[in-house]
VMD Tcl script that builds the backbone (N, CA, C; Angstrom):
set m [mol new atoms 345]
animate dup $m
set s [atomselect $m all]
$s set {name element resname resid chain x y z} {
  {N N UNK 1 A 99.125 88.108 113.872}
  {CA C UNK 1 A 99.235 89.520 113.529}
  {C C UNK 1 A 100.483 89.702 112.659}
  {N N UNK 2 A 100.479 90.111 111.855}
  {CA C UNK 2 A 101.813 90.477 110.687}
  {C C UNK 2 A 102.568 92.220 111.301}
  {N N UNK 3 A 104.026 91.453 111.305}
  {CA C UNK 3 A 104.950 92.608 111.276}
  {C C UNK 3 A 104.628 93.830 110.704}
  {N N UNK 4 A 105.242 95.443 110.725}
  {CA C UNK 4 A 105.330 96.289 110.176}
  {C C UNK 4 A 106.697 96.456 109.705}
  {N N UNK 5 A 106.738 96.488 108.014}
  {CA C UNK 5 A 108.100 96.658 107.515}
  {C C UNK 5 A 108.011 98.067 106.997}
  {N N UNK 6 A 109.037 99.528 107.154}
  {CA C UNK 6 A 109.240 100.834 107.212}
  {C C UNK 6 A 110.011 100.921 106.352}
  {N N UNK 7 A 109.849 101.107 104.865}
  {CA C UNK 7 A 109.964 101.947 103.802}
  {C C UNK 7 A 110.889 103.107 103.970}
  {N N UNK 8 A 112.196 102.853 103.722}
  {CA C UNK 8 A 112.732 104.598 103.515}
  {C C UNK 8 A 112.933 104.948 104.780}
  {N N UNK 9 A 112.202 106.543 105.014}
  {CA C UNK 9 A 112.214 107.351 106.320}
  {C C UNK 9 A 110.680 107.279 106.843}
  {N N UNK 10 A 110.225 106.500 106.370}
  {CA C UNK 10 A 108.584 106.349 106.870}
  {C C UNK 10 A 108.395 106.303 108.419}
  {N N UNK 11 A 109.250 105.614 109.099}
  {CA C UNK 11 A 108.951 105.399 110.550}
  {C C UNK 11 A 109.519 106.958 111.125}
  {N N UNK 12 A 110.433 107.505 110.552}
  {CA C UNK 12 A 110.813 108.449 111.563}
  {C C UNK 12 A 109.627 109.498 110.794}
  {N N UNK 13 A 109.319 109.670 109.839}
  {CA C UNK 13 A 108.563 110.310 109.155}
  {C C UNK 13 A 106.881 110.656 110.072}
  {N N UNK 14 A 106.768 109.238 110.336}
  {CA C UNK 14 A 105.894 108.927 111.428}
  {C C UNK 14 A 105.610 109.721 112.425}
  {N N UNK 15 A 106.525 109.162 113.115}
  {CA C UNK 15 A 107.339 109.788 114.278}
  {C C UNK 15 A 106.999 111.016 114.456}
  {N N UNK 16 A 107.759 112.026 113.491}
  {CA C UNK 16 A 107.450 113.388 113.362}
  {C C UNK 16 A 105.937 113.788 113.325}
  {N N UNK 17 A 104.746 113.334 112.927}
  {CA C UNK 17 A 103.657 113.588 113.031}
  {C C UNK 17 A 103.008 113.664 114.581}
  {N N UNK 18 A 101.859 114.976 114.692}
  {CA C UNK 18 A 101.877 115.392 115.904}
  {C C UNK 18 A 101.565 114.462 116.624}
  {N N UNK 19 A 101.329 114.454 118.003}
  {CA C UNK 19 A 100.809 113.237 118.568}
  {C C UNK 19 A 99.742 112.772 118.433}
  {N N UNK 20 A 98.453 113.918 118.616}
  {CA C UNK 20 A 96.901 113.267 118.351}
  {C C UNK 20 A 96.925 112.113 116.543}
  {N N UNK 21 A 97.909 112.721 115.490}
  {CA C UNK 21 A 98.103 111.888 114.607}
  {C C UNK 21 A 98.095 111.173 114.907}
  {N N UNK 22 A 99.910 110.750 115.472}
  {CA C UNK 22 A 100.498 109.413 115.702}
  {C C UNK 22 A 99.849 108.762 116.339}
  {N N UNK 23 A 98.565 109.172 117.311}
  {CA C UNK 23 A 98.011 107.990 117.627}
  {C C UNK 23 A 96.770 107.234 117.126}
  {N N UNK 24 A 96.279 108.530 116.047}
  {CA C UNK 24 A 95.397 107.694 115.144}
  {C C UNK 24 A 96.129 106.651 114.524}
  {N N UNK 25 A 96.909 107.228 113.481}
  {CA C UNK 25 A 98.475 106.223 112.676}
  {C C UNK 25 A 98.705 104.613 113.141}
  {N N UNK 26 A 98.658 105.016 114.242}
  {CA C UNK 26 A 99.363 103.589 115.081}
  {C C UNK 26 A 98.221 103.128 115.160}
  {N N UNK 27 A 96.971 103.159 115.736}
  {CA C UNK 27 A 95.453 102.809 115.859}
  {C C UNK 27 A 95.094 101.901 114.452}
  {N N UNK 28 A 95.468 102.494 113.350}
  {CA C UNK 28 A 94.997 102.517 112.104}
  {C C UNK 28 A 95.909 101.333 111.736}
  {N N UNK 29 A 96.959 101.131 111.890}
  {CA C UNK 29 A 97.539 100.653 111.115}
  {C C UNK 29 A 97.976 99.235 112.182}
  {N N UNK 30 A 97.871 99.156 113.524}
  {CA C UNK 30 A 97.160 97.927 114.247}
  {C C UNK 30 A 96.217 97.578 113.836}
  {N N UNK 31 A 95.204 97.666 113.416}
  {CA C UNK 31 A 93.973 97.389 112.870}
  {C C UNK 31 A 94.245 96.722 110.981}
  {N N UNK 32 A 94.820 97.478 110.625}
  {CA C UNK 32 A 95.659 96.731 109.243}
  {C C UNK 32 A 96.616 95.428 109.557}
  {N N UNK 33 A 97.354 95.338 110.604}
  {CA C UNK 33 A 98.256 94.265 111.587}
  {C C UNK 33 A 97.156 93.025 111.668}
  {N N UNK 34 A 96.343 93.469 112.133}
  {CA C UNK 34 A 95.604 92.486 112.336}
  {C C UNK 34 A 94.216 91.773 111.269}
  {N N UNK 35 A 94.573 92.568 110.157}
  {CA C UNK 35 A 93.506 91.747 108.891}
  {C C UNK 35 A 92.612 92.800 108.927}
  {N N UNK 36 A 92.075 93.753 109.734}
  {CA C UNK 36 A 91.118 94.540 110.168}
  {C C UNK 36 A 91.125 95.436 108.742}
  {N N UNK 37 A 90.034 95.777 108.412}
  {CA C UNK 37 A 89.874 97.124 107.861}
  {C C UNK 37 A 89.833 98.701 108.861}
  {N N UNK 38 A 90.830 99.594 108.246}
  {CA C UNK 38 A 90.857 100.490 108.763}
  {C C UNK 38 A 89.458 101.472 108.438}
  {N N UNK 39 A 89.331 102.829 109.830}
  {CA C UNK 39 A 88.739 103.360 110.230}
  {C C UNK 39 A 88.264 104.297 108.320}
  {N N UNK 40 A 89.390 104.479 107.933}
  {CA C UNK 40 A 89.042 106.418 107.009}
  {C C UNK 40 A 90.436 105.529 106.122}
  {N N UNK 41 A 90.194 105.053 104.898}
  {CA C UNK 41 A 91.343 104.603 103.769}
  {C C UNK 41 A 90.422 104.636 102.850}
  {N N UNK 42 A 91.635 104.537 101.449}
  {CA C UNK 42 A 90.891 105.190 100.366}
  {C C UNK 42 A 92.703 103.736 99.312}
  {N N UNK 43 A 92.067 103.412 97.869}
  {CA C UNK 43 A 92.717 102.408 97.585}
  {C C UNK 43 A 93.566 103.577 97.385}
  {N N UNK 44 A 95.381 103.253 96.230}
  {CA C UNK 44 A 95.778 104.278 95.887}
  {C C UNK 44 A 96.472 103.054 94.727}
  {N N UNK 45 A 95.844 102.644 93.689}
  {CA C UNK 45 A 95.948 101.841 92.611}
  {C C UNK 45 A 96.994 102.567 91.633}
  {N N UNK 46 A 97.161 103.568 91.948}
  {CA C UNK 46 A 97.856 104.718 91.109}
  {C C UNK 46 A 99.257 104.411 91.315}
  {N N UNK 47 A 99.622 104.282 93.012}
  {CA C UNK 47 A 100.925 103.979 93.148}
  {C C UNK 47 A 101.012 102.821 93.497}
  {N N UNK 48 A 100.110 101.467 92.927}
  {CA C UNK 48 A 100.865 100.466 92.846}
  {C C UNK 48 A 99.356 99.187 93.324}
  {N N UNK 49 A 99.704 98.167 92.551}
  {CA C UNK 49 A 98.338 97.350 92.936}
  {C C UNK 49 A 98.655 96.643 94.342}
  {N N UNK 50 A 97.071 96.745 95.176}
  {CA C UNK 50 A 97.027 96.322 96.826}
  {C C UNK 50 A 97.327 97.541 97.440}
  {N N UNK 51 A 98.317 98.914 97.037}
  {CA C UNK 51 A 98.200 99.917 98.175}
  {C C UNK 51 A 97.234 100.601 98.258}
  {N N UNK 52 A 97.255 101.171 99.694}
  {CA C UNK 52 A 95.974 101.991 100.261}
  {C C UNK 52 A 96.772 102.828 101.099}
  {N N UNK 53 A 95.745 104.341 101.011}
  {CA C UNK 53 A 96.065 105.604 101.560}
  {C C UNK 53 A 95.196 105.380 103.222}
  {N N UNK 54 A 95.709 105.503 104.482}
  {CA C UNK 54 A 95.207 105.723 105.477}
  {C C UNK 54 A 94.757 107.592 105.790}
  {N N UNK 55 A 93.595 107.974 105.731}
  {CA C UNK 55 A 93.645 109.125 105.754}
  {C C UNK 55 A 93.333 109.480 107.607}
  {N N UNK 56 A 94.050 110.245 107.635}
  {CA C UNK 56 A 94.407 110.595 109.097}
  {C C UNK 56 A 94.051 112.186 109.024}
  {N N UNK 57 A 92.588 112.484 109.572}
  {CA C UNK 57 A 91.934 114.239 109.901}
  {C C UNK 57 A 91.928 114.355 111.405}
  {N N UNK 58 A 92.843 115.387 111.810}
  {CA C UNK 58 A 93.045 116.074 113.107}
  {C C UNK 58 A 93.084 117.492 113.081}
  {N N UNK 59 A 93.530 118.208 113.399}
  {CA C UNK 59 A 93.799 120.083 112.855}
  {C C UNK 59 A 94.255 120.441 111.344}
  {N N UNK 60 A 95.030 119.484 111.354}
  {CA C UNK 60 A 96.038 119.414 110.023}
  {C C UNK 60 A 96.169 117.902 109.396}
  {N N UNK 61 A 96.290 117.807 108.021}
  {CA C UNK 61 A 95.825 116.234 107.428}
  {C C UNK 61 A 96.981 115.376 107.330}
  {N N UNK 62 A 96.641 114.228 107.663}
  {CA C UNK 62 A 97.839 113.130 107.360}
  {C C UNK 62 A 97.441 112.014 106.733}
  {N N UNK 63 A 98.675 111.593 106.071}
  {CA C UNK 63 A 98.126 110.337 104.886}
  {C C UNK 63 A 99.557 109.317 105.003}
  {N N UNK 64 A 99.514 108.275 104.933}
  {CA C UNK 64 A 99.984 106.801 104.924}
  {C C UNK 64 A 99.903 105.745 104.355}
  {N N UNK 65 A 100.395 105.733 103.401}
  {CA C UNK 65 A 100.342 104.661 102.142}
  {C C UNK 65 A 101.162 103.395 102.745}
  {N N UNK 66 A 100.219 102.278 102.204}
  {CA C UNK 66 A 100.782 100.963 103.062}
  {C C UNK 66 A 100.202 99.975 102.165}
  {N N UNK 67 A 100.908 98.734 102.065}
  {CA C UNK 67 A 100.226 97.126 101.512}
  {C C UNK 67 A 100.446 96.333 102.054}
  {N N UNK 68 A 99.112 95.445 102.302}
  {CA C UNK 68 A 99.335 94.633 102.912}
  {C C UNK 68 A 98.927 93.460 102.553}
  {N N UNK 69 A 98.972 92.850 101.053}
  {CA C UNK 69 A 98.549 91.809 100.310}
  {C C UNK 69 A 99.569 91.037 100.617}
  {N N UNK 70 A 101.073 91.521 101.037}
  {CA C UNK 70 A 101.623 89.865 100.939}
  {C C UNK 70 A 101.767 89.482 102.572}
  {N N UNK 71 A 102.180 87.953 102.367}
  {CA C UNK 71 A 101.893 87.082 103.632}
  {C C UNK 71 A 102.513 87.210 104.904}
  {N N UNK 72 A 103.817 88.067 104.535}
  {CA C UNK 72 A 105.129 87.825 105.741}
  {C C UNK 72 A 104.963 89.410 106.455}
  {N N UNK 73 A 104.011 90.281 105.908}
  {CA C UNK 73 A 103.844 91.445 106.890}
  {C C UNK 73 A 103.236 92.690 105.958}
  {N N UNK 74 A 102.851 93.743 106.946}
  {CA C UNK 74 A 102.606 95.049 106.648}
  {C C UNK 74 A 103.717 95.904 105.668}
  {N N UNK 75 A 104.096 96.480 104.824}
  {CA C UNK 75 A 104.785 97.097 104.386}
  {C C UNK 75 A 103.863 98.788 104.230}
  {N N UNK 76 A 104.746 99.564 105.287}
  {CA C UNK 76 A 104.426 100.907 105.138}
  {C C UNK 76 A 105.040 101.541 104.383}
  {N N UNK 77 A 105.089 102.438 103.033}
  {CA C UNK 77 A 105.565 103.250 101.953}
  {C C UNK 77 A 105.997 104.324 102.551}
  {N N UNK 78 A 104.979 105.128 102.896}
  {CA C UNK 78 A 104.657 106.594 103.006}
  {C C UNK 78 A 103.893 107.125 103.529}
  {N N UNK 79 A 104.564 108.630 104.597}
  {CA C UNK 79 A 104.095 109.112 105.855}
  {C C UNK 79 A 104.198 110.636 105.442}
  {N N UNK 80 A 103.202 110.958 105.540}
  {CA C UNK 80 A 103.237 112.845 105.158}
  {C C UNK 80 A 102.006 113.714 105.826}
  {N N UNK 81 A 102.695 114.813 105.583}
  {CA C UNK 81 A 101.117 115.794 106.053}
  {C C UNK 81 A 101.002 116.157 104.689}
  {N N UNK 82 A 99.433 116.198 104.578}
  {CA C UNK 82 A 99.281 116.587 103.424}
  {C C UNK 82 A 98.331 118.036 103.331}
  {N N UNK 83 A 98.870 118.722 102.464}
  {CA C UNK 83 A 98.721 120.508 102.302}
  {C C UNK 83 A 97.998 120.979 101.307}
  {N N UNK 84 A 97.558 119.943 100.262}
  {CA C UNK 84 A 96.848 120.329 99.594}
  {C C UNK 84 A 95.241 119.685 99.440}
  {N N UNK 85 A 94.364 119.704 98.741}
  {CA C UNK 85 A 93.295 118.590 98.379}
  {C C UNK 85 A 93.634 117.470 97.731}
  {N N UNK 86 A 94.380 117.861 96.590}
  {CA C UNK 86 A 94.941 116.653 95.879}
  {C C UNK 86 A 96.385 116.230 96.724}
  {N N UNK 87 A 96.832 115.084 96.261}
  {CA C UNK 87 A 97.798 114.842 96.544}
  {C C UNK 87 A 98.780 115.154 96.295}
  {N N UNK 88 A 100.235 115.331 96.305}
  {CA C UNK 88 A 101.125 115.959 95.700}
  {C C UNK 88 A 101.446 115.136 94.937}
  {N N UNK 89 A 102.104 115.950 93.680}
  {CA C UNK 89 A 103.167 114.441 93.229}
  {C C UNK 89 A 104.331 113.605 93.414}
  {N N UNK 90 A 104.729 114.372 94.175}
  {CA C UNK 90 A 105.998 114.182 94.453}
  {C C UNK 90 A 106.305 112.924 95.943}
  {N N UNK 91 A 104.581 113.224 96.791}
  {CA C UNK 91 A 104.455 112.167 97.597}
  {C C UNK 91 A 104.220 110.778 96.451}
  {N N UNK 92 A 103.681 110.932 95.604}
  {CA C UNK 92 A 102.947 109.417 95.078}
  {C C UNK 92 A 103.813 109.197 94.273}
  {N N UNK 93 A 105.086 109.879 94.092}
  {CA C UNK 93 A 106.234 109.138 93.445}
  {C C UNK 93 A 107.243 108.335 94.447}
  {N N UNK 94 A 107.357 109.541 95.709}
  {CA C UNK 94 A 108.277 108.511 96.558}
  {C C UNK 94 A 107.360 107.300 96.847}
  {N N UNK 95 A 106.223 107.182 97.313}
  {CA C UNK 95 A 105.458 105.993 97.687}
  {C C UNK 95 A 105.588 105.078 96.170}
  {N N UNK 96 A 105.357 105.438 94.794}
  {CA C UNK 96 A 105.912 104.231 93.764}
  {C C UNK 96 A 107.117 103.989 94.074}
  {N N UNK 97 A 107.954 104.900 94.310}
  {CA C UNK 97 A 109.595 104.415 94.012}
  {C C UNK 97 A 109.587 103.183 95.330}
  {N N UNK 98 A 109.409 103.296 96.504}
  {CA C UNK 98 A 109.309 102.732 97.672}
  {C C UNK 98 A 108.442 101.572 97.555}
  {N N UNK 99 A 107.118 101.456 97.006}
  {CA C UNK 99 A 107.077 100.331 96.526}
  {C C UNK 99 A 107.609 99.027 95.364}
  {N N UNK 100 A 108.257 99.862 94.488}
  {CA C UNK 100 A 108.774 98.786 93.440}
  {C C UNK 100 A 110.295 98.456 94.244}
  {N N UNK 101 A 110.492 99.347 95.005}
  {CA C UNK 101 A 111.716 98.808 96.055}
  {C C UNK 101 A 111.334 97.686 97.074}
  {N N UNK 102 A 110.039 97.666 97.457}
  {CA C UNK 102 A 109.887 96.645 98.293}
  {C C UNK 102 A 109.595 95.313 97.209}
  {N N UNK 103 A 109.286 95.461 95.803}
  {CA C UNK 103 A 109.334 94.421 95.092}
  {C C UNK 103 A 110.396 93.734 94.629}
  {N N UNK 104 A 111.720 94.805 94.912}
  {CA C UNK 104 A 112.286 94.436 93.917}
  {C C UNK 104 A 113.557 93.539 95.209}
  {N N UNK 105 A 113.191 93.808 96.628}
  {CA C UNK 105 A 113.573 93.315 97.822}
  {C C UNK 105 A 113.141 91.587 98.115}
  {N N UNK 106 A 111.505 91.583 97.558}
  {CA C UNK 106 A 110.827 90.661 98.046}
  {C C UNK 106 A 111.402 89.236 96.615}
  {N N UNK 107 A 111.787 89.843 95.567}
  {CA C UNK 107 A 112.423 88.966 94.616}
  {C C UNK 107 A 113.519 88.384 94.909}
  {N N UNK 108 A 114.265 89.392 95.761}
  {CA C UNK 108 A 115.447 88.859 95.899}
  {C C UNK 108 A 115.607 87.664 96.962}
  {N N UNK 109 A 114.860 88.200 97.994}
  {CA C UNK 109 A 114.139 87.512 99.259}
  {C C UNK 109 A 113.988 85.846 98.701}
  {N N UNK 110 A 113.072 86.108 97.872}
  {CA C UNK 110 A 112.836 84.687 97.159}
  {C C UNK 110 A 113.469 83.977 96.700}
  {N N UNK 111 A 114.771 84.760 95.839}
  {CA C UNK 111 A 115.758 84.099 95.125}
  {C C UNK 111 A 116.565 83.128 96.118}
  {N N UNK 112 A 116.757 83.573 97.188}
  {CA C UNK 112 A 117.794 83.465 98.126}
  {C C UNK 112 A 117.707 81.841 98.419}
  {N N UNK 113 A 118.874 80.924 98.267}
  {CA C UNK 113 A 118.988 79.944 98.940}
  {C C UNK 113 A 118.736 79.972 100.323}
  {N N UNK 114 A 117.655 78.776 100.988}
  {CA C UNK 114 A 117.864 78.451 102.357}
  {C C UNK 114 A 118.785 77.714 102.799}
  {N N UNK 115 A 119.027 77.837 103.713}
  {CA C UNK 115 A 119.909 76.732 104.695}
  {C C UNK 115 A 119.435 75.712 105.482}
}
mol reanalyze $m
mol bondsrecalc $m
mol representation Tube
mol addrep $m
């Protein structure tokens, strides 16, 4: 099963989502942990190649941008309620900025002499 690595404020972001969410969220994204295809996702190629939107419908909507193409774990972007039909922009910028941050982490990662 591959780790979950938390982007930013994504986990507390999480967090904050009501409970019947958070426990789809966590459901959903165990199921991503484990190779599984999730329940309700949609790709999101827009903010970045390999991420995908987890769409989360309870009273009120929630969405979770996550990739999980590379080998050493889950990387979650981005955790929001979402208020409109479309997406905002301003979510699918923090989720780019947050991903070219996890790229620009995973380079360095690489660079790094072992011991």
């Amino acid at each position: 099963m591959k780790p979950l690595f938390w982007a930013g404020s994504t986990l507390q972001d999480l967090r904050a989502f009501p409970e019947d969410a958070r426990r789809i969220a966590g459901h959903e994204l165990h199921l991503v942990q484990q190779g599984l295809e999730p329940d309700d996702w949609k790709t999101m190629a827009g903010v970045g190649p390999g991420v995908y939107e987890l769409r989360i419908r309870t009273a009120v909507e929630h969405r979770v941008f996550y990739v999980a193409k590379f080998a050493e774990g889950v990387y979650v972007l981005h955790a929001f309620q979402k208020k409109t039909q479309q997406t905002a922009q301003r979510d699918l910028e923090v989720a780019r900025e947050r991903y070219r941050e996890v790229l620009r982490q995973r380079r360095g990662a690489s660079r790094t002499p072992r011991r």
